[in-house]
C-alpha positions in Angstrom: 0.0 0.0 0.0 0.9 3.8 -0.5 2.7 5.1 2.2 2.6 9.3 2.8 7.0 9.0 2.5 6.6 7.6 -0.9 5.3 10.8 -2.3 7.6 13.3 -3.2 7.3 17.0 -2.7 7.6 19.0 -5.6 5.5 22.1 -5.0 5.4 24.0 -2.0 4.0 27.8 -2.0 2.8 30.2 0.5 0.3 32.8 0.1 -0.5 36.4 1.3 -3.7 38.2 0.5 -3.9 42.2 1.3 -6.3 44.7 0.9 -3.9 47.7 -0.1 -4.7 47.5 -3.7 -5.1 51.0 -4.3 -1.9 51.6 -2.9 0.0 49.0 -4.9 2.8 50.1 -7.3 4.9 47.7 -9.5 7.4 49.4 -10.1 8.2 49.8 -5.9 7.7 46.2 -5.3 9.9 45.3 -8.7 12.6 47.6 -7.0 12.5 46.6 -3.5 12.4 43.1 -3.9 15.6 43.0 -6.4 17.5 45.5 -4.3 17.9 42.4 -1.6 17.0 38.9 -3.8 18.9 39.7 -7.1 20.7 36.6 -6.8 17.9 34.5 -5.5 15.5 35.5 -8.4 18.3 35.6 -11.2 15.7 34.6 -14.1 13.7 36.7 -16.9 11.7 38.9 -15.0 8.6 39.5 -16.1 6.4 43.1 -15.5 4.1 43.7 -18.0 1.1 46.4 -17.4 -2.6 44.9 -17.4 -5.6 46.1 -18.3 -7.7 47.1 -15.4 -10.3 44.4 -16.3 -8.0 41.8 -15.2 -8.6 40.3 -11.7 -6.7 41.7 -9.1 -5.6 38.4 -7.8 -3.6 37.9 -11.7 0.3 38.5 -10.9 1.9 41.7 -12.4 4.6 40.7 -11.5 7.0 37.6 -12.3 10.3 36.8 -10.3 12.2 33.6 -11.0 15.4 32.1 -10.1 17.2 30.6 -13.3 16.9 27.0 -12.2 13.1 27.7 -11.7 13.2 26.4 -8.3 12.4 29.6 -6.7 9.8 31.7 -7.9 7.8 35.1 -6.7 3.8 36.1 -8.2 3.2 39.6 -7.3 -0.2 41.3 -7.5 -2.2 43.8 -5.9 -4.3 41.4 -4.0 -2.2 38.2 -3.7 1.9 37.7 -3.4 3.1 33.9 -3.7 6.6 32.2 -3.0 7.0 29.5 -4.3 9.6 26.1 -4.5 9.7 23.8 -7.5 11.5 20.7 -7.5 13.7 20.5 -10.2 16.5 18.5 -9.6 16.9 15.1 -7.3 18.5 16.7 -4.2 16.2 16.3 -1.4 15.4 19.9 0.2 14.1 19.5 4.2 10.8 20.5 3.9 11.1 23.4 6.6 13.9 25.2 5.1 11.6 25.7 1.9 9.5 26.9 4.2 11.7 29.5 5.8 13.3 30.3 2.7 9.6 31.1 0.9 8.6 32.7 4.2 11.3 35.1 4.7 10.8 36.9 1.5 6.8 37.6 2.0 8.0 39.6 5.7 10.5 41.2 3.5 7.9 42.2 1.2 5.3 43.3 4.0 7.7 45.6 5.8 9.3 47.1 2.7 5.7 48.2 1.0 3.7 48.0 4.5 1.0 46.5 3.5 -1.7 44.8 5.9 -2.2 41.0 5.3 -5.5 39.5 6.0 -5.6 35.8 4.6 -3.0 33.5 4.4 -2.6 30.1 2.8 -0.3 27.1 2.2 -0.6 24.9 -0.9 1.7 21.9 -1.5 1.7 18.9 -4.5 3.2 15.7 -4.1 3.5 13.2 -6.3 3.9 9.5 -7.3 4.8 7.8 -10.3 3.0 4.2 -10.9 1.3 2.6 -13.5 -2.1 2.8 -12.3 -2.9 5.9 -10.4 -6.6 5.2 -10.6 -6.6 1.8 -9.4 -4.3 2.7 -6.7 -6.8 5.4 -5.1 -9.9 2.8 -5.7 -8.6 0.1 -3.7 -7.3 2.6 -1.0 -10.4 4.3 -0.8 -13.6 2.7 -1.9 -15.3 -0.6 -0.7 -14.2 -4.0 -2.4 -17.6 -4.3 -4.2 -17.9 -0.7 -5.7 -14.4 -1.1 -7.3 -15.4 -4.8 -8.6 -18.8 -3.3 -9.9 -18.1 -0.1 -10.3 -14.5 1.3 -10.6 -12.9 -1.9 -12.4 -12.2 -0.6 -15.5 -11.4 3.3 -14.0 -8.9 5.4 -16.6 -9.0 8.3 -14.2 -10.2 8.5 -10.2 -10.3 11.5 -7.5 -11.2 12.0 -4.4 -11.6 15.8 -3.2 -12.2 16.4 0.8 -13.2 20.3 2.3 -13.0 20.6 6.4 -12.7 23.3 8.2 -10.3 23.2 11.4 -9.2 25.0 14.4 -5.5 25.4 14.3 -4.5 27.2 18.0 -5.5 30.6 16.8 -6.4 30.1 13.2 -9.7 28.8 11.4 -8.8 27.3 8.4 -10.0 25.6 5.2 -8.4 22.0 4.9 -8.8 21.4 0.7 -7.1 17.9 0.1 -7.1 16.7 -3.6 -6.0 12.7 -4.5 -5.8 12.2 -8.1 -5.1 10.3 -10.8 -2.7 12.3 -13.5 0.2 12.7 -15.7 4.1 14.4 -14.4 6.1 15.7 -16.6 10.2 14.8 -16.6 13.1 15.0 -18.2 10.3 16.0 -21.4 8.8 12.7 -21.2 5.2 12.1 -19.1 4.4 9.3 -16.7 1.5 8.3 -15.1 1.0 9.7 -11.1 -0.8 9.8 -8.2 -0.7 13.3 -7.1 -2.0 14.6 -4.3 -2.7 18.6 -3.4 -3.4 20.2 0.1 -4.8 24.0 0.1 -4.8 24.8 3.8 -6.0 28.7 3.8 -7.8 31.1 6.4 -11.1 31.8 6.0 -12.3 33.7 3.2 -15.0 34.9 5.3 -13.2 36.4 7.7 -11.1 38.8 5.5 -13.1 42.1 7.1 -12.4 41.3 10.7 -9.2 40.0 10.6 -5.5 41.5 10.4 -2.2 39.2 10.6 1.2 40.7 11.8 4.5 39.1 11.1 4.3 36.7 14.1 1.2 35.2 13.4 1.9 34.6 10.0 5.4 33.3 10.9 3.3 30.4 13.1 0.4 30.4 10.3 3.2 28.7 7.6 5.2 26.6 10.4 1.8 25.5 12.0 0.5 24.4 8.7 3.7 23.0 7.3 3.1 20.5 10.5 0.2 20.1 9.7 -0.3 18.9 6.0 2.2 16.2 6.9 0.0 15.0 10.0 -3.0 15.4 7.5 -1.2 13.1 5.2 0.1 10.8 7.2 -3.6 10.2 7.7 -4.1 9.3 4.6 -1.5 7.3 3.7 -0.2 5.9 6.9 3.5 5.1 7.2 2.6 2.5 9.8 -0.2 0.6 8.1 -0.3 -3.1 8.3 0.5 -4.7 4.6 
């Protein structure tokens, strides 16, 4: 059976909503952020001006390192770090973290801006034959996959809770899925599983984070998609 350290990080990104859109300027952000992470984001940049149609949530703003492990998505609503795996050097988990982290306080002292929604969103991945059959037998009853999901191509199972975390509600979004990964520019068949663990949308009126809180939002929820998959996919499950 699938066990939660047989899936392999390969997306990790955190998340910072804000209402200062008005007082958003790209060409500050583009300035401050470069003055201090040159080297880090040492890719094309990309800043192109939008019509004023376009969502606010839609990055202006595109920082990238050049091994596209590291990348920034700037807009007047929403900033998001994030880590792409790209090589096979295994990364601890919680210096992605800080390293993702880090920049977003950067960014919110430089252009003090108020933050008030956070989120964490992580993909891991697989690589079998038969994603679909895999998630059938782990999750459905013996006669349902014999009558029902035998001949499955594709399968997914999509959960929404909602959770107390010491002083954060959040939304707990995890996605298992049957799909296709891309390497070395060939495809293979995965199971791929996504966690979107955000505050509450609901809440955005009422609530203001400062840098402490969201420094324990990202290492509180770091903890816990890995307890939430461990659920899962136990490491401990009897074969």
């Amino acid at each position: 059976m699938l066990k939660a350290q047989d899936l392999n990080l390969v997306t990790l990104q955190l998340s910072i909503f804000t209402p200062n859109i008005s007082s958003f300027a790209a060409s500050k952000a583009l300035g401050i952020l470069l003055s201090k992470y040159s080297q880090r984001y040492d890719g094309d940049v990309q800043a192109l001006p939008l019509p004023e149609e376009v969502p606010l949530e839609v990055p202006r703003i595109v920082l990238q390192s050049k091994d596209r492990a590291y990348r920034l998505e700037i807009s007047p609503a929403r900033i998001n770090s994030l880590w792409l795996k790209t090589d096979n050097v295994q990364t601890e988990r919680e210096e992605i973290v800080d390293i993702c982290k880090e920049v977003l306080e950067y960014y919110i002292q430089s252009m003090q801006i108020e933050v008030n929604r956070l989120g964490l969103f992580t993909i891991r991945v697989h690589q079998t034959q038969k994603p679909a059959s895999l998630l059938s037998e782990k999750f459905c009853k013996p006669e349902l996959i014999d009558q029902v999901f035998s001949s499955s191509e594709n399968f997914e199972i999509h959960n929404h809770s909602i959770k107390n975390i010491e002083n954060f509600v959040v939304n707990i979004w995890t996605r298992c899925k049957s799909g296709l990964i891309a390497d070395n520019d060939q495809t293979h068949s995965a199971l791929i599983v996504e966690q979107d663990l955000n505050t509450l949308a609901q809440d955005l009126e009422d609530r203001k984070f400062n840098l402490e809180e969201i420094n324990s939002f990202f290492s509180l929820m770091q903890l816990e998609s890995q307890a939430i998959l461990q659920l899962y996919f136990p490491n401990n499950q009897i074969l």
